[in-house]
C-alpha positions as YAML, in Angstrom:
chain: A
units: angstrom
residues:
- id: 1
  name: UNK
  ca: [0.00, 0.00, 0.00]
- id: 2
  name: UNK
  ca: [1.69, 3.19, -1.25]
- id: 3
  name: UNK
  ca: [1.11, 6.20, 1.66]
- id: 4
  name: UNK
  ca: [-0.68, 9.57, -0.28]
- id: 5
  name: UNK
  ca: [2.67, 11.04, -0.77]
- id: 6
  name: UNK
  ca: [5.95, 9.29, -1.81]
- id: 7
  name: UNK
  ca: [9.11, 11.36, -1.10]
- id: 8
  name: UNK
  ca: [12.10, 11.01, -3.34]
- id: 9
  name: UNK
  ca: [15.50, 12.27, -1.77]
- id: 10
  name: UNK
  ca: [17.74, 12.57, -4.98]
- id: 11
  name: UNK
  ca: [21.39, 13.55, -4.42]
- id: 12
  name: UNK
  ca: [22.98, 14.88, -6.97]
- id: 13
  name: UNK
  ca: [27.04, 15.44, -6.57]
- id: 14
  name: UNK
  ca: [28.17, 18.56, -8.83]
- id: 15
  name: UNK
  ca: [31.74, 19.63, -8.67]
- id: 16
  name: UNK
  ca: [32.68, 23.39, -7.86]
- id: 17
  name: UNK
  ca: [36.36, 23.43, -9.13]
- id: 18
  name: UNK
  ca: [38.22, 20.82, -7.49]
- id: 19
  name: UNK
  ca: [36.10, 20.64, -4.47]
- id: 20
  name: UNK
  ca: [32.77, 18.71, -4.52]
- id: 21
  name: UNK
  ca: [29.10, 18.95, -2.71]
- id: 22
  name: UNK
  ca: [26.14, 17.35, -2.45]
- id: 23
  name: UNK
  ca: [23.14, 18.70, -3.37]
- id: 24
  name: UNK
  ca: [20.40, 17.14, -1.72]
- id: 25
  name: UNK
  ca: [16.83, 17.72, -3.10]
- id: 26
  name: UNK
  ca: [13.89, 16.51, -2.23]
- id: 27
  name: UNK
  ca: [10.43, 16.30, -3.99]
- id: 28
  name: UNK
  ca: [7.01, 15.05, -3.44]
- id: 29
  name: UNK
  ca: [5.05, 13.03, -6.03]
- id: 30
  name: UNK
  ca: [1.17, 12.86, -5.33]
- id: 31
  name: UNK
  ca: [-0.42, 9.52, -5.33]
- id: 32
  name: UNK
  ca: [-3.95, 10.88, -4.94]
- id: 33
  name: UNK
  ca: [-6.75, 9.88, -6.99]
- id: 34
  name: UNK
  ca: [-4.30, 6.91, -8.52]
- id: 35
  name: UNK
  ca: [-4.62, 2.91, -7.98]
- id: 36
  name: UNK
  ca: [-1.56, 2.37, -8.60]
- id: 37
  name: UNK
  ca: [-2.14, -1.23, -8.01]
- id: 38
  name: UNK
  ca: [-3.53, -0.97, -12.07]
- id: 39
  name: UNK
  ca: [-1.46, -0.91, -15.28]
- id: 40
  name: UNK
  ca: [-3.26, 2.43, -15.77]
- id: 41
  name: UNK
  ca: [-2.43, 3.88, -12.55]
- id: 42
  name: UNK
  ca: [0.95, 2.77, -12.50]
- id: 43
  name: UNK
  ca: [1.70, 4.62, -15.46]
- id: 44
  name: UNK
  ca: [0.59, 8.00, -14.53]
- id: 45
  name: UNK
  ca: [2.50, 7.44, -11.16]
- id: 46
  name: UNK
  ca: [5.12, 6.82, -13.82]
- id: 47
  name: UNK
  ca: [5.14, 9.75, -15.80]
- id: 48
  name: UNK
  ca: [4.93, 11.60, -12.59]
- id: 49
  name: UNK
  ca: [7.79, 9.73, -11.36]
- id: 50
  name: UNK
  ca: [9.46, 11.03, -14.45]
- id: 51
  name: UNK
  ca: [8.28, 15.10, -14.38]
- id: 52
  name: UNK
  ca: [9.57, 15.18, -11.14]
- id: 53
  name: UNK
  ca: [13.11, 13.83, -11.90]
- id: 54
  name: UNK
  ca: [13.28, 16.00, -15.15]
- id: 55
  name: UNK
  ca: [11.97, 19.23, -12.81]
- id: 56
  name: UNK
  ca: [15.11, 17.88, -10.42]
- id: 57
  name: UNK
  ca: [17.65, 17.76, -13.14]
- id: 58
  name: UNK
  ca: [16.63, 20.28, -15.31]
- id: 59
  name: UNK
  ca: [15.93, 22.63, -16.99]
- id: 60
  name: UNK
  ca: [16.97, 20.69, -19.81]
- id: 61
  name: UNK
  ca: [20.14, 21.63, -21.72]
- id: 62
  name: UNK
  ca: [20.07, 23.69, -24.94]
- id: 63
  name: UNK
  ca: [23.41, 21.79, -26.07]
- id: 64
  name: UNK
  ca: [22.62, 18.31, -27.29]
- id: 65
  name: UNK
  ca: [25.88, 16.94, -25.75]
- id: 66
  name: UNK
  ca: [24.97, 18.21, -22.48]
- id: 67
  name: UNK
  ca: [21.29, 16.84, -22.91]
- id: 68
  name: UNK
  ca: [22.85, 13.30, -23.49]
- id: 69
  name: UNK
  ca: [25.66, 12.66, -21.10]
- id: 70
  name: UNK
  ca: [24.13, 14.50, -18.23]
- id: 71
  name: UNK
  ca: [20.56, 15.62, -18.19]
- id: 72
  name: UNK
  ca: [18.91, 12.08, -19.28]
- id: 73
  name: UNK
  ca: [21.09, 9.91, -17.61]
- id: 74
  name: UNK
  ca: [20.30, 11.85, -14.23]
- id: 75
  name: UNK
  ca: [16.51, 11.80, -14.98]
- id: 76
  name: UNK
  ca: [16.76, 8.22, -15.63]
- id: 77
  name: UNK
  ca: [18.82, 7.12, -12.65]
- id: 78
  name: UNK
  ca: [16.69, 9.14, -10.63]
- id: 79
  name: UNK
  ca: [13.68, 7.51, -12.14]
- id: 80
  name: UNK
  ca: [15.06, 4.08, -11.81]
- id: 81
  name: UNK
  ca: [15.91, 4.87, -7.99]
- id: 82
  name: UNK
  ca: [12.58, 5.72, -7.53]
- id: 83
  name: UNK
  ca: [11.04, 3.15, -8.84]
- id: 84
  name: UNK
  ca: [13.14, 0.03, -7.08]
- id: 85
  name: UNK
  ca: [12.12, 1.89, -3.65]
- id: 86
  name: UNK
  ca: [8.58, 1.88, -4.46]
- id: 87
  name: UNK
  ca: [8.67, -1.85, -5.10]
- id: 88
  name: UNK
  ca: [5.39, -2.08, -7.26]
- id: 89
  name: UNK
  ca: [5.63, -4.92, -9.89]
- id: 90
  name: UNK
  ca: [3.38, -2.53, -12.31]
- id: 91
  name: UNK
  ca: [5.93, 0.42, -11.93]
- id: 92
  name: UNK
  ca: [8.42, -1.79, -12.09]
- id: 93
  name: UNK
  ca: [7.32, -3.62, -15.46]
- id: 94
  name: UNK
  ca: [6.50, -0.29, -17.19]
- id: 95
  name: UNK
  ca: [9.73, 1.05, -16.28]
- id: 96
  name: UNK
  ca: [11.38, -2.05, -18.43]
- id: 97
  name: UNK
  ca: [9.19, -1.69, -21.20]
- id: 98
  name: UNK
  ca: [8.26, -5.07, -21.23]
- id: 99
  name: UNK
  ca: [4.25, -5.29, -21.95]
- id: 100
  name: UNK
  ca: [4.74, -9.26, -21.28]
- id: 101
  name: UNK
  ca: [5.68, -8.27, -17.64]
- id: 102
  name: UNK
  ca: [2.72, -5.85, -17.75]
- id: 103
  name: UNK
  ca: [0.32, -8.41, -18.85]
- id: 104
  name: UNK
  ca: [1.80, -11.20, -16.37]
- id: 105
  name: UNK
  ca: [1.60, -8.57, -13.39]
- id: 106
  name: UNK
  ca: [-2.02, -8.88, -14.48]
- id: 107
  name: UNK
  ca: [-2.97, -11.98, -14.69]
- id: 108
  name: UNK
  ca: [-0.69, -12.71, -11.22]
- id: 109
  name: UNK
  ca: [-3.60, -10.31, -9.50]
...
């Protein structure tokens, strides 16, 4: 059972010069008004899941390079992360693309 709000603590190291911090954000992703015990549920807690880890490693670069070895990489680690704590088998299916997972998360219920 998933509580109304899931908190996502995402660290994100960035180097100042040749010291480095951690940057420590946090962000709340609503579960109201989803059963995210259904394929359909799970994937709007998905894409939420997702708009919150883009909002956390954005705004998205204008440079292409920069788009591909650091802003999508972060948004999918983060999204990933997210995911594996949550520990729902729908999530977790849709995350991997696999609609046979999907569909035997289904029939499993």
């Amino acid at each position: 059972m998933f509580k109304q709000l899931i908190i996502a603590s995402l660290a994100i190291a960035s180097i100042a010069g040749a010291a480095q911090a951690q940057d420590t954000r946090t962000v709340k992703v609503s579960t109201a008004g989803i059963d995210t015990r259904s394929e359909g549920g799970a994937l709007v807690m998905l894409h939420r899941i997702k708009f919150a880890a883009a909002a956390v490693c954005g705004p998205e670069p204008s440079h292409e390079m920069d788009r591909y070895t650091q802003y999508e990489p972060c948004v999918q680690g983060l999204t990933q992360r997210t995911v594996a704590q949550l520990n729902n088998p729908y999530l977790t299916a849709l995350l991997s693309k696999s609609p046979a997972q999907v569909r035997q998360v289904a029939s499993a219920r």
